[in-house]
VOTI-633921 format. One record per residue (C-alpha): residue number from 1; y negated, z negated, x negated. Coordinates in nm, 3 decimals, padded with zeros to 5 digits, always signed. Last residue first. Example, Ala and Ser with C-alpha at 12.3 -4.5 7.8 and 13.67 -1.06 7.14 Angstrom:
// VOTI-633921
<site><i>2</i><py>+00.106</py><pz>-00.714</pz><px>-01.367</px></site>
<site><i>1</i><py>+00.450</py><pz>-00.780</pz><px>-01.230</px></site>
***
This chain:
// VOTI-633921
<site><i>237</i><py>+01.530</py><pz>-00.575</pz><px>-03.617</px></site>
<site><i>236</i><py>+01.179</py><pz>-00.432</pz><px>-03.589</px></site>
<site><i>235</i><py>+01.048</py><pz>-00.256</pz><px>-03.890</px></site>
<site><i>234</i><py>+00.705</py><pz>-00.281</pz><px>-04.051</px></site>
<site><i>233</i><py>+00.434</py><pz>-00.011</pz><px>-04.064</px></site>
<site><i>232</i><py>+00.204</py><pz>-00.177</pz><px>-03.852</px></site>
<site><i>231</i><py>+00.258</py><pz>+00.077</pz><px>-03.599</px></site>
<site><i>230</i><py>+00.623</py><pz>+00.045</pz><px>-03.646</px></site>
<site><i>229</i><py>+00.559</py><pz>-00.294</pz><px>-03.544</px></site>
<site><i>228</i><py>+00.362</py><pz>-00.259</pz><px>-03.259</px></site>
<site><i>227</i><py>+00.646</py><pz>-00.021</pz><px>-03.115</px></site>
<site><i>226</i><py>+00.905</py><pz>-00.232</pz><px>-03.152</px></site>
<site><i>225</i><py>+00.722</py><pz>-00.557</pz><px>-03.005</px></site>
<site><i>224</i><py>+00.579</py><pz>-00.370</pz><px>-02.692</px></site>
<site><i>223</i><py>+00.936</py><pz>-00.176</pz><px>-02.641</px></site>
<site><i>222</i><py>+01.080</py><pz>-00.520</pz><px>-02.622</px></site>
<site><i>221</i><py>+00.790</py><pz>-00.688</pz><px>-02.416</px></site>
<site><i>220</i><py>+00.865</py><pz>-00.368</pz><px>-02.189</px></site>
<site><i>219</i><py>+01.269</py><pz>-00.388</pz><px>-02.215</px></site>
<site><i>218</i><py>+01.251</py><pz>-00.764</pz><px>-02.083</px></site>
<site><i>217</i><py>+01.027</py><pz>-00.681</pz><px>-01.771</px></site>
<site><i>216</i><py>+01.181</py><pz>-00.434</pz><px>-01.609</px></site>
<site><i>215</i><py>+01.546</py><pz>-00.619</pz><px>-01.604</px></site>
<site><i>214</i><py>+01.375</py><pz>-00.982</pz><px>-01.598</px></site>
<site><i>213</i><py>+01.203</py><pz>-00.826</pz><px>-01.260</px></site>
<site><i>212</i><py>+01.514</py><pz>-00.683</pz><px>-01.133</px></site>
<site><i>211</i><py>+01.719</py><pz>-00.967</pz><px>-01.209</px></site>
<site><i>210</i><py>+01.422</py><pz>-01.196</pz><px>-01.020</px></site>
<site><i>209</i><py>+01.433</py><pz>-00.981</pz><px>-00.742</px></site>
<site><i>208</i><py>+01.807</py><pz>-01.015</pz><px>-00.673</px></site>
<site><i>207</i><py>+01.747</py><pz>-01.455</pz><px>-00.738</px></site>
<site><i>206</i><py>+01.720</py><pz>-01.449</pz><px>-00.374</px></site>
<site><i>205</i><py>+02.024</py><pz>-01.289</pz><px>-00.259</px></site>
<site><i>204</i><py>+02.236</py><pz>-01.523</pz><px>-00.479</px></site>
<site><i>203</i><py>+02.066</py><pz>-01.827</pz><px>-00.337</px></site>
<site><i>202</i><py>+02.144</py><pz>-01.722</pz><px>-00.026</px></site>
<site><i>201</i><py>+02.492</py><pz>-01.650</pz><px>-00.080</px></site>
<site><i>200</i><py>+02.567</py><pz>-01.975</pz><px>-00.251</px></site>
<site><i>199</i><py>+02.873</py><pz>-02.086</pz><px>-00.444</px></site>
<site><i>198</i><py>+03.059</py><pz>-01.776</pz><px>-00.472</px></site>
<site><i>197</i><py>+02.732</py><pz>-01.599</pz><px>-00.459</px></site>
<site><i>196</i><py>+02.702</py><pz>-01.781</pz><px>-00.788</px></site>
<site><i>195</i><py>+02.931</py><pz>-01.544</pz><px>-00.956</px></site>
<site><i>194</i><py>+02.779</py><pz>-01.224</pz><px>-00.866</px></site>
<site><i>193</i><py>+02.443</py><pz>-01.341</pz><px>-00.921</px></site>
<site><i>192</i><py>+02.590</py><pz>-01.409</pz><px>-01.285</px></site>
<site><i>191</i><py>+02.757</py><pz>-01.089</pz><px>-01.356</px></site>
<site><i>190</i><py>+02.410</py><pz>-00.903</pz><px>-01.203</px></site>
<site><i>189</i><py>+02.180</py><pz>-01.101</pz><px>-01.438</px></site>
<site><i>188</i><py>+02.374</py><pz>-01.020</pz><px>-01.752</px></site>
<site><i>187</i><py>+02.451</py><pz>-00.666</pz><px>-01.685</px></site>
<site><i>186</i><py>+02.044</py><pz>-00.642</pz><px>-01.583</px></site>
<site><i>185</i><py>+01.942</py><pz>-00.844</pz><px>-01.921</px></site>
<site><i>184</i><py>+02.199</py><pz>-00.631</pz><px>-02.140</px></site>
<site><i>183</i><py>+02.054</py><pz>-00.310</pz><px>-01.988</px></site>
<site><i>182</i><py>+01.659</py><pz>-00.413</pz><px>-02.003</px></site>
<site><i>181</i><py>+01.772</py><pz>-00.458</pz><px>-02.437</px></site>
<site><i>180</i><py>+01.941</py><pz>-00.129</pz><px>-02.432</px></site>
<site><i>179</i><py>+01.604</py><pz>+00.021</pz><px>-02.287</px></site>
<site><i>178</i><py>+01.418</py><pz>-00.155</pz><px>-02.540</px></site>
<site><i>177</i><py>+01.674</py><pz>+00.028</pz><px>-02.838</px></site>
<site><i>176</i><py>+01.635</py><pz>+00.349</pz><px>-02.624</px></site>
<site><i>175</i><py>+01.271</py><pz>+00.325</pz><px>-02.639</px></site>
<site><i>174</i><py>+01.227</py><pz>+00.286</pz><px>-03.015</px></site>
<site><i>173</i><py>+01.429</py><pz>+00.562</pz><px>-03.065</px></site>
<site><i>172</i><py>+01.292</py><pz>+00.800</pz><px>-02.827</px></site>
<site><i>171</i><py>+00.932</py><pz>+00.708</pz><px>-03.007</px></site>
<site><i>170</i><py>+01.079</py><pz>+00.743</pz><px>-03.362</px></site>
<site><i>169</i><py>+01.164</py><pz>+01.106</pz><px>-03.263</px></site>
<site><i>168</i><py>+00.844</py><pz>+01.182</pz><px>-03.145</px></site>
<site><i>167</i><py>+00.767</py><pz>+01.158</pz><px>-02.755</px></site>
<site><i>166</i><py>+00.418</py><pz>+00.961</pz><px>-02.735</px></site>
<site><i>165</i><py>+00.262</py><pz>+01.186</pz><px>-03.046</px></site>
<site><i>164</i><py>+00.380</py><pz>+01.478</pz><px>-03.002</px></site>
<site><i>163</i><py>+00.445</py><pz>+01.472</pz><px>-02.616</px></site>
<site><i>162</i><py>+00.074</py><pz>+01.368</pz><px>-02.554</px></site>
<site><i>161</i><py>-00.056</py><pz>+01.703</pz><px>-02.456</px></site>
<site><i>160</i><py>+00.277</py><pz>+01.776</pz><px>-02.211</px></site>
<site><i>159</i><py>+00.155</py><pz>+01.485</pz><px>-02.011</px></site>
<site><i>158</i><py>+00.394</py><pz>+01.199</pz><px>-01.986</px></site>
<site><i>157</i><py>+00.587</py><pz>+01.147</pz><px>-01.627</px></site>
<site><i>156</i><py>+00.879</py><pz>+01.012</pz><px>-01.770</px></site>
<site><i>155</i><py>+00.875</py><pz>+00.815</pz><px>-02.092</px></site>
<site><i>154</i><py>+01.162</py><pz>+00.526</pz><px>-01.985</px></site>
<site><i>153</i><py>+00.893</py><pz>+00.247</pz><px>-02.021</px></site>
<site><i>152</i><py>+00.663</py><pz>+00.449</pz><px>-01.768</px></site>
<site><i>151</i><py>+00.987</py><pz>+00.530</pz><px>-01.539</px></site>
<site><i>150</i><py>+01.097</py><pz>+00.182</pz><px>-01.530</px></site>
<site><i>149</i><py>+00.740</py><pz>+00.051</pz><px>-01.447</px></site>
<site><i>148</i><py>+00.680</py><pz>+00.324</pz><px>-01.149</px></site>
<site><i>147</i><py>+01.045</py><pz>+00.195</pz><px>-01.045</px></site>
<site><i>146</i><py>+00.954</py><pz>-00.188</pz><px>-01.044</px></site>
<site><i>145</i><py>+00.605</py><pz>-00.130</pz><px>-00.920</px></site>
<site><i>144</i><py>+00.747</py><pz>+00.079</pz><px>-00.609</px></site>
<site><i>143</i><py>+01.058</py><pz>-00.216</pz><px>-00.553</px></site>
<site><i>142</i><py>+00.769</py><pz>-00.518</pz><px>-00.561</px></site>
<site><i>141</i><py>+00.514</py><pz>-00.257</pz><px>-00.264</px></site>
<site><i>140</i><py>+00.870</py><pz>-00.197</pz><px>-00.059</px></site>
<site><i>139</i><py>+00.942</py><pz>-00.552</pz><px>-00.024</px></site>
<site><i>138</i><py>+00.601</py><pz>-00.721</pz><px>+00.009</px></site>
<site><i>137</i><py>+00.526</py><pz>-00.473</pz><px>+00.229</px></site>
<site><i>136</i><py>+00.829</py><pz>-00.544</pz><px>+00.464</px></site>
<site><i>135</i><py>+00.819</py><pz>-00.908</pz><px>+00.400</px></site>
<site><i>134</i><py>+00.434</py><pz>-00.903</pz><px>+00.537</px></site>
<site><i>133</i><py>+00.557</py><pz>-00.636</pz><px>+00.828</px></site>
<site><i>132</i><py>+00.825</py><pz>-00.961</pz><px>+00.940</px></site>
<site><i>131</i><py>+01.232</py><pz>-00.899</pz><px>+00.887</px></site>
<site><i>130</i><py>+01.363</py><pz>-01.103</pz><px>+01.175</px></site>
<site><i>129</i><py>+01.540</py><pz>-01.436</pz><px>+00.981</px></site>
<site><i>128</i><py>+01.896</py><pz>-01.452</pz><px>+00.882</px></site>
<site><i>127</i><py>+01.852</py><pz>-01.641</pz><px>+00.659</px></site>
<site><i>126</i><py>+01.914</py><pz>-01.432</pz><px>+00.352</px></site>
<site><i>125</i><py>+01.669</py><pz>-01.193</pz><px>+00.504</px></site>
<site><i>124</i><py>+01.439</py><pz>-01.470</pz><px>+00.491</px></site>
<site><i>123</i><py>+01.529</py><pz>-01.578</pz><px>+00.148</px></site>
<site><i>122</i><py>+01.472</py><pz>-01.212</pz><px>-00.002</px></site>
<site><i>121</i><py>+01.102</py><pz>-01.204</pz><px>+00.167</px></site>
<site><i>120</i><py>+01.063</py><pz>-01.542</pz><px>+00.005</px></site>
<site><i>119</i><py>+01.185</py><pz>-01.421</pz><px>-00.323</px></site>
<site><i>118</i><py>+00.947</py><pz>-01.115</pz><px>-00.303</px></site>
<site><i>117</i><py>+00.636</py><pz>-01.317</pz><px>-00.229</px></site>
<site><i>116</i><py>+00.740</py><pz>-01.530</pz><px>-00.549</px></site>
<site><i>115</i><py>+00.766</py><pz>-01.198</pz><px>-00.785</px></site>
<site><i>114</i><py>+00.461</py><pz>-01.025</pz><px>-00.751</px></site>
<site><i>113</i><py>+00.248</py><pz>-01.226</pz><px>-00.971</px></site>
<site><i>112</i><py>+00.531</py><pz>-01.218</pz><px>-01.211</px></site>
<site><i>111</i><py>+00.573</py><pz>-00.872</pz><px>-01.176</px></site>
<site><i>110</i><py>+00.229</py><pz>-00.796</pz><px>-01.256</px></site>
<site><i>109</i><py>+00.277</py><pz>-01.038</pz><px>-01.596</px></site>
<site><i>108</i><py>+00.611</py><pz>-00.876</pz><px>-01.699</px></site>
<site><i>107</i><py>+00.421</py><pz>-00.502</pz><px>-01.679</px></site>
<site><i>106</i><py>+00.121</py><pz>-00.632</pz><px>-01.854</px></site>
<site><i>105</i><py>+00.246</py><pz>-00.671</pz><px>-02.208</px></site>
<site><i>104</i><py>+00.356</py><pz>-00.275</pz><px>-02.148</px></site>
<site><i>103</i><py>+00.040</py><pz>-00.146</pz><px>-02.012</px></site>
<site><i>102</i><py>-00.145</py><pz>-00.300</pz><px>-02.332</px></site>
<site><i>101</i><py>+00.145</py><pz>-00.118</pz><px>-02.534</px></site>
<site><i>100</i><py>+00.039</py><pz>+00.179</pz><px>-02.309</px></site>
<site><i>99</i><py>-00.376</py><pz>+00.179</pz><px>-02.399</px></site>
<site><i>98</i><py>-00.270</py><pz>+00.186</pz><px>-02.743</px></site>
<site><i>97</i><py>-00.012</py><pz>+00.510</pz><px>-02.686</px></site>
<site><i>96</i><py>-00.314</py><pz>+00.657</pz><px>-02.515</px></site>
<site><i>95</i><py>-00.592</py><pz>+00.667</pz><px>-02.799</px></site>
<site><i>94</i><py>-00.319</py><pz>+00.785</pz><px>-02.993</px></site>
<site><i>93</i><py>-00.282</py><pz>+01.053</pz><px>-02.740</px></site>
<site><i>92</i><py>-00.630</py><pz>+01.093</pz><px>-02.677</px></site>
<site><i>91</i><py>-00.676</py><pz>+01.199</pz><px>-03.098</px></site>
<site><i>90</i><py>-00.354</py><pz>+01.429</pz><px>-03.035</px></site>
<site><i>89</i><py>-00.486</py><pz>+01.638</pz><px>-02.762</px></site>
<site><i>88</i><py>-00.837</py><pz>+01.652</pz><px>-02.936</px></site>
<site><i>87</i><py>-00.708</py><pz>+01.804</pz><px>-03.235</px></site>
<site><i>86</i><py>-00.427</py><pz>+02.065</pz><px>-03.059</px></site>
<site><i>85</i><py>-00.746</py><pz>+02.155</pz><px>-02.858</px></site>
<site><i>84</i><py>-00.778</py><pz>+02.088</pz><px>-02.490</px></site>
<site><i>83</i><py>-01.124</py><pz>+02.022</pz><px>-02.548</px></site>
<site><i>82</i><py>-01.249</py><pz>+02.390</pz><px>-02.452</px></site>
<site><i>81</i><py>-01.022</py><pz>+02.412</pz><px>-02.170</px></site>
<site><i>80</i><py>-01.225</py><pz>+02.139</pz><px>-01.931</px></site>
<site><i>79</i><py>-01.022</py><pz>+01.814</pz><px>-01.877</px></site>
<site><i>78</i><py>-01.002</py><pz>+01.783</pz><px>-01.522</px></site>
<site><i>77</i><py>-01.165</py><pz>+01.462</pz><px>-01.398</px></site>
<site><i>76</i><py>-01.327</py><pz>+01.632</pz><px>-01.133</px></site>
<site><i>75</i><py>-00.991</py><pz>+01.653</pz><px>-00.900</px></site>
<site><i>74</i><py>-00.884</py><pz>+01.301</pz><px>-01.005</px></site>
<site><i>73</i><py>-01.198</py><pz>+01.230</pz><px>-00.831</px></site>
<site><i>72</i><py>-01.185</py><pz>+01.423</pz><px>-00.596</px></site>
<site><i>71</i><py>-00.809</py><pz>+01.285</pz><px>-00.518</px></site>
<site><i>70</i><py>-00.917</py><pz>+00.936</pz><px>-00.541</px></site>
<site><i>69</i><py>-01.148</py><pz>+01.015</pz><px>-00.291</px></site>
<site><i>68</i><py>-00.930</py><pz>+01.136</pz><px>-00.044</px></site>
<site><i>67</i><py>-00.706</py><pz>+00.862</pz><px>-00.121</px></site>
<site><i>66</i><py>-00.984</py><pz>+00.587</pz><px>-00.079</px></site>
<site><i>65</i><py>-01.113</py><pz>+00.696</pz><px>+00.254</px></site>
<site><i>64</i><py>-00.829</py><pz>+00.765</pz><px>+00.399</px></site>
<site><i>63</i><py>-00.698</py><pz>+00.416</pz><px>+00.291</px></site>
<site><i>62</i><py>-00.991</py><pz>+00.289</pz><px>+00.440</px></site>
<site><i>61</i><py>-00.973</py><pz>+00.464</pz><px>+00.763</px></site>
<site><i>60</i><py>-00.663</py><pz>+00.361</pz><px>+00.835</px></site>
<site><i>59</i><py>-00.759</py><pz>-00.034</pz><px>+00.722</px></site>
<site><i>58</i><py>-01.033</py><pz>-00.026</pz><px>+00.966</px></site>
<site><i>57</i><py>-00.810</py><pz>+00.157</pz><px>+01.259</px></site>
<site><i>56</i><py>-00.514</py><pz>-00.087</pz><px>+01.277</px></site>
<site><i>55</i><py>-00.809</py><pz>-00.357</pz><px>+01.239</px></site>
<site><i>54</i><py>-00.983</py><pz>-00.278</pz><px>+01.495</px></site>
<site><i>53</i><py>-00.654</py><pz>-00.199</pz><px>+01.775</px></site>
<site><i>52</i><py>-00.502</py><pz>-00.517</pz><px>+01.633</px></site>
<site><i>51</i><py>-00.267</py><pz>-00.549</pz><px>+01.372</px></site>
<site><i>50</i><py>+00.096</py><pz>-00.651</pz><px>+01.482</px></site>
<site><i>49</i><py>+00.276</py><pz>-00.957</pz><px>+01.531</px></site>
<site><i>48</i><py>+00.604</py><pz>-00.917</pz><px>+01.705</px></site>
<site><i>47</i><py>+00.780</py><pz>-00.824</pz><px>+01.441</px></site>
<site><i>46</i><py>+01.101</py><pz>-00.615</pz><px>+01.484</px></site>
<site><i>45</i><py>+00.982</py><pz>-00.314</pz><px>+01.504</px></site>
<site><i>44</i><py>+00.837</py><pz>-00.093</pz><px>+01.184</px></site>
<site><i>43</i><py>+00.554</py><pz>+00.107</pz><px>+01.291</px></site>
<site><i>42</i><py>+00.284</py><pz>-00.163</pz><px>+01.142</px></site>
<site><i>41</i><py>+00.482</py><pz>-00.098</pz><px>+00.831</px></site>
<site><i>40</i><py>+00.291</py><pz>+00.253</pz><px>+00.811</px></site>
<site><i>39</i><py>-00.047</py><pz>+00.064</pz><px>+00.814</px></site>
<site><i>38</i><py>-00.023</py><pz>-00.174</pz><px>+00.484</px></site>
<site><i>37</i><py>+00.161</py><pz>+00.076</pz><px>+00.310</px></site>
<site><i>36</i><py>-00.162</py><pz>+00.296</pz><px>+00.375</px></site>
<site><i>35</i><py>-00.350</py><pz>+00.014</pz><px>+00.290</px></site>
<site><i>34</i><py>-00.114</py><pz>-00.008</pz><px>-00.078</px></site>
<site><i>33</i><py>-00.156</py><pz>+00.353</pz><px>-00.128</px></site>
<site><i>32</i><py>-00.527</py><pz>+00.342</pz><px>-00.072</px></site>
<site><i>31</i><py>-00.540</py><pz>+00.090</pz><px>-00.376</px></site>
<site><i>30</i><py>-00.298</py><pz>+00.353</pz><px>-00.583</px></site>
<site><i>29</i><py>-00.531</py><pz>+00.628</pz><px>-00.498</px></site>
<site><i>28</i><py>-00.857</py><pz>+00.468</pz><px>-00.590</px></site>
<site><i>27</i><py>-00.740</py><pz>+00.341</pz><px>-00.895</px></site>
<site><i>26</i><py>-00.616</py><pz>+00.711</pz><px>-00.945</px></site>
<site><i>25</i><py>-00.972</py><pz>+00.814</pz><px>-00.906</px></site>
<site><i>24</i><py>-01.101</py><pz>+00.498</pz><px>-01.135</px></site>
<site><i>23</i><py>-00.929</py><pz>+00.623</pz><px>-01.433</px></site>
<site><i>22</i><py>-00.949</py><pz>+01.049</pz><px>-01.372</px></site>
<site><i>21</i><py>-01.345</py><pz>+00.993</pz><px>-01.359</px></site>
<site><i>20</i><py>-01.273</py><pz>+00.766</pz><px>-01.635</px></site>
<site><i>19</i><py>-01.049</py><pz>+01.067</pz><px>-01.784</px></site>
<site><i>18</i><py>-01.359</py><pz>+01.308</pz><px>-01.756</px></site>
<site><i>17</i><py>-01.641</py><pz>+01.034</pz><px>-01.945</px></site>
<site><i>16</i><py>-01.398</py><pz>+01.020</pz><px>-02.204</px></site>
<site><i>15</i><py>-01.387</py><pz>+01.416</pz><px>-02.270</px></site>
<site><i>14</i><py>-01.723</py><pz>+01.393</pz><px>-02.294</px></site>
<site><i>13</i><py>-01.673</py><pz>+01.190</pz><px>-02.578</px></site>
<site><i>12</i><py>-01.438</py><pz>+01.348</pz><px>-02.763</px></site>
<site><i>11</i><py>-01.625</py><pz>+01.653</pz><px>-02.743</px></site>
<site><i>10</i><py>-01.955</py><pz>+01.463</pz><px>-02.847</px></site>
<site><i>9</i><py>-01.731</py><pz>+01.329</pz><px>-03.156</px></site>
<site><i>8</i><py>-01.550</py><pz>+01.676</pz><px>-03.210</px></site>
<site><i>7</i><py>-01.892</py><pz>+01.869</pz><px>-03.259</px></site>
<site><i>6</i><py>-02.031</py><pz>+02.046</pz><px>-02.973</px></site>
<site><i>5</i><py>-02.182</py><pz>+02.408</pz><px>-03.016</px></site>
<site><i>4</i><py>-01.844</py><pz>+02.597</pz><px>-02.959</px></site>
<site><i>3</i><py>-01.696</py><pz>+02.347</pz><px>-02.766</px></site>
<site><i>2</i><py>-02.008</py><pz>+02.434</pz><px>-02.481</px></site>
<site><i>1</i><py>-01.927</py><pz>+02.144</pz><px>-02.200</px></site>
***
């Protein structure tokens, strides 16, 4: 890329072709996360079934494969210095913040997804059952979403370039009124699994993932609604 000879639409552009390299190279890496997962719970005793000598190796290979690429990828994706502008920065950031309220609708639908697979794993520990590799996974992959989720609707992780436009003072505000909101649900959830493991134990333990997911979820559809208010210039009660 030559900035000097490029105008701000061809910058912009090219700089769109980098973050899909970026796009599909963390792809990449989260998919060879979960095969990796997949593999390292293989180690785990207690269950007696195990992958097989081929298939131990197929999915080891594949998550090499994917994380090493992810991380070229990622790699290549750099943004080069000439479109690292104050301009450009804030143009991907707005570009970004849309992208996020998608993320944020999406959060309570992933968990959802997520969530019966958890609830059995929770009823078979409630049982007294062997912890199996499938529970194991299930487990770790529901608790990994729930934190990565947290963190994203908390503002961690966010790129110094998109701090003036992601982290303004109406941002922190509108995330500390959603983050109230995911603090009410958990108080509320955690009172009432509290009481009903008076009645039933199991039941208690297996309505733990659903507080966690209403606690994730309900401060994301919040933060969703403030935010796409404000952006339409109206005010969220």
């Amino acid at each position: 890329m030559q900035g000097a000879t490029m105008t701000e639409n061809e910058i912009l552009g090219a700089v769109r072709r980098f973050e899909w390299r970026r796009k599909v190279g963390l792809a990449a890496i989260l998919t060879g996360a979960v095969f990796a997962g997949a593999v390292a719970v293989q180690f785990v005793p207690g269950d007696p079934n195990h992958f097989t000598l081929v298939e131990f190796l197929a999915v080891g290979a594949t998550a090499a494969i994917l994380l090493v690429g992810g991380l070229v990828l990622m790699r290549l994706g750099r943004i080069p210095a000439e479109a690292r502008t104050p301009r450009i920065a804030m143009l991907r950031a707005e570009r970004l913040q849309t992208r996020r309220r998608l993320a944020f609708m999406l959060m309570p639908l992933s968990l959802v997804f997520m969530l019966p697979a958890t609830v059995t794993a929770a009823a078979h520990v409630a049982a007294g059952r062997p912890i199996t590799h499938i529970d194991l996974f299930t487990a770790a992959a529901f608790t990994a979403f729930s934190l990565a989720f947290a963190l994203m609707i908390a503002g961690r992780g966010m790129n110094n370039w998109a701090k003036p436009v992601l982290d303004d003072e109406l941002s922190r505000e509108l995330r500390s009124r959603a983050l109230a909101a995911g603090y009410a649900v958990v108080l509320t959830g955690v009172a009432a699994v509290f009481v009903l493991a008076f009645v039933s134990r199991s039941l208690a333990v297996e309505l733990i993932p659903v507080v966690a997911a209403l606690g994730v979820a309900a401060p994301a559809i919040r933060l969703f609604m403030l935010e796409r208010a404000a952006a339409a210039g109206g005010e969220e009660g």
